[in-house]
C-alpha positions as a LaTeX table, in Angstrom:
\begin{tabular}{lrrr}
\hline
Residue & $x$ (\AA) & $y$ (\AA) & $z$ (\AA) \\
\hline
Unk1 & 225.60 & 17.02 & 142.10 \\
Unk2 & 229.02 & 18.82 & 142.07 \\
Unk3 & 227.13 & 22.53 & 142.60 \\
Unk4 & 225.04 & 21.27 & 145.53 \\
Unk5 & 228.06 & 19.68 & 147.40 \\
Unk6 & 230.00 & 23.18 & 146.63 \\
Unk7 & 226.42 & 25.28 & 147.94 \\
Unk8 & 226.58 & 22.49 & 151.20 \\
Unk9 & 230.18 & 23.29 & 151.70 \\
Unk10 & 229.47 & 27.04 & 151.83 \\
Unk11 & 226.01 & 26.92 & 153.60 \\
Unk12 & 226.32 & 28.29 & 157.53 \\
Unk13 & 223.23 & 27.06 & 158.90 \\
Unk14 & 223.44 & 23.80 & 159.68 \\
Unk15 & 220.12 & 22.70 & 158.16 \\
Unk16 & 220.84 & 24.48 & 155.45 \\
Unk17 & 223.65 & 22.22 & 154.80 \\
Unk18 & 221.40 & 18.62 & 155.54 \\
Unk19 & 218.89 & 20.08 & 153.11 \\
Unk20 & 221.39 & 20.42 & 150.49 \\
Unk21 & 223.25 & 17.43 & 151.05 \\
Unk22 & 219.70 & 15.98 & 150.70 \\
Unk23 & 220.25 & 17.31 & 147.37 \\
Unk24 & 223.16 & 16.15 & 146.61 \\
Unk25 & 222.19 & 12.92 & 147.10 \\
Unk26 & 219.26 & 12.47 & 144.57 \\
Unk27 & 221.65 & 14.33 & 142.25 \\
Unk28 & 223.85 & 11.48 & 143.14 \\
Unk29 & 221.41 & 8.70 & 142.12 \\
Unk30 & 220.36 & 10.93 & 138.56 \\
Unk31 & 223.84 & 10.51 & 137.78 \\
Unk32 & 223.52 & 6.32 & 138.72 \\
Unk33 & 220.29 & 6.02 & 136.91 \\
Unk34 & 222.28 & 7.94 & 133.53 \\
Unk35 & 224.40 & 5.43 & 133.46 \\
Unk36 & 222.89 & 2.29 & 134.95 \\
Unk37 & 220.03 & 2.47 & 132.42 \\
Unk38 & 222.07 & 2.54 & 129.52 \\
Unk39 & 224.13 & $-0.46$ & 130.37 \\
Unk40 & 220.77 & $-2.63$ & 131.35 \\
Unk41 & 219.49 & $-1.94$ & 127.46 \\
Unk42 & 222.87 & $-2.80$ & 126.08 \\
Unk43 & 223.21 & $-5.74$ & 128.82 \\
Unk44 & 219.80 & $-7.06$ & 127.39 \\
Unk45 & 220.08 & $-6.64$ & 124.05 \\
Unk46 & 223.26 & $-8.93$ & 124.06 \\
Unk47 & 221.29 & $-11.34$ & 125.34 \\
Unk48 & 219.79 & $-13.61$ & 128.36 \\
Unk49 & 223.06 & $-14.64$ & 129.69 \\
Unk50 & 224.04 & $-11.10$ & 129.66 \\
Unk51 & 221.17 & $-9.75$ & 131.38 \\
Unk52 & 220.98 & $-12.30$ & 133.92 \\
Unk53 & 224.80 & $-11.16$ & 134.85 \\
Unk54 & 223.46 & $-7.27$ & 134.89 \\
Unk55 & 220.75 & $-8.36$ & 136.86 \\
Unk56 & 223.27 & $-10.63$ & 139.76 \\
Unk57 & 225.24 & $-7.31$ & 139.78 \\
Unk58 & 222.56 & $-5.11$ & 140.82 \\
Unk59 & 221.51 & $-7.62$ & 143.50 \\
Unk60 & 225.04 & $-7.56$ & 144.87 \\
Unk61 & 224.56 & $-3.77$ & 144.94 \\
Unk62 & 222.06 & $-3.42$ & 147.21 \\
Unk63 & 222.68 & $-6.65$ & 148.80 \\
Unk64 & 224.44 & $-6.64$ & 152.27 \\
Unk65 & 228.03 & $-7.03$ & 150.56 \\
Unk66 & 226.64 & $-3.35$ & 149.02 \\
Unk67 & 224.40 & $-0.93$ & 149.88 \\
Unk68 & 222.83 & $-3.82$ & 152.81 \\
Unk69 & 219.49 & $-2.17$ & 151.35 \\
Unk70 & 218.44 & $-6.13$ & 151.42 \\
Unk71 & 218.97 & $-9.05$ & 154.28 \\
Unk72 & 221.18 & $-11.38$ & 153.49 \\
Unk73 & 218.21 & $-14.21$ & 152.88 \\
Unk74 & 216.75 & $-12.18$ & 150.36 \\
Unk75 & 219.86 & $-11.38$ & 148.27 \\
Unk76 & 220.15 & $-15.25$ & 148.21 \\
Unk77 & 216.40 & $-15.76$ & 147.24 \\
Unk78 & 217.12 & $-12.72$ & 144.85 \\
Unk79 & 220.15 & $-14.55$ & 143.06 \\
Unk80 & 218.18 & $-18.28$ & 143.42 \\
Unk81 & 215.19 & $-16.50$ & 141.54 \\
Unk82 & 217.56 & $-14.77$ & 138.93 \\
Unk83 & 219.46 & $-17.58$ & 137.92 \\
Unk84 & 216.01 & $-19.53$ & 137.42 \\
Unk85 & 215.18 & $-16.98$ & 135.07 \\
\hline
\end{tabular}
């Protein structure tokens, strides 16, 4: 992630630097998913209550307080359905 923002820094062309900041970016969520995933198995394996927490904090991620990759109806259906669970 680190090498591709230092190769978009130095690239001229300006679609050379959108294709590497392209890069970048799915470098960027590698590096989430190395870490995320970890902390979901240890998050589960502690238990329901923990997971269920994991799981509320990854909602409010991509909820509209986050990422607003979700509506704000559907992060409450989201949290509704995970505490149910």
């Amino acid at each position: 992630m680190i090498v591709t923002s230092l190769i978009l820094s130095l690239a001229a062309q300006p679609m050379a630097k959108w294709i590497w900041y392209g890069w970048s970016c799915v470098a960027f969520l590698g590096v989430l998913y190395l870490l995320w995933s970890p902390l979901r198995s240890q998050a589960l394996s502690r238990g329901a209550a923990f997971g269920t927490v994991y799981g509320k904090n990854l909602i409010f991620l991509v909820g509209p307080e986050g990422l607003k990759l979700i509506t704000d109806p559907a992060s409450v259906w989201a949290f509704h359905r995970r505490g149910a669970s």
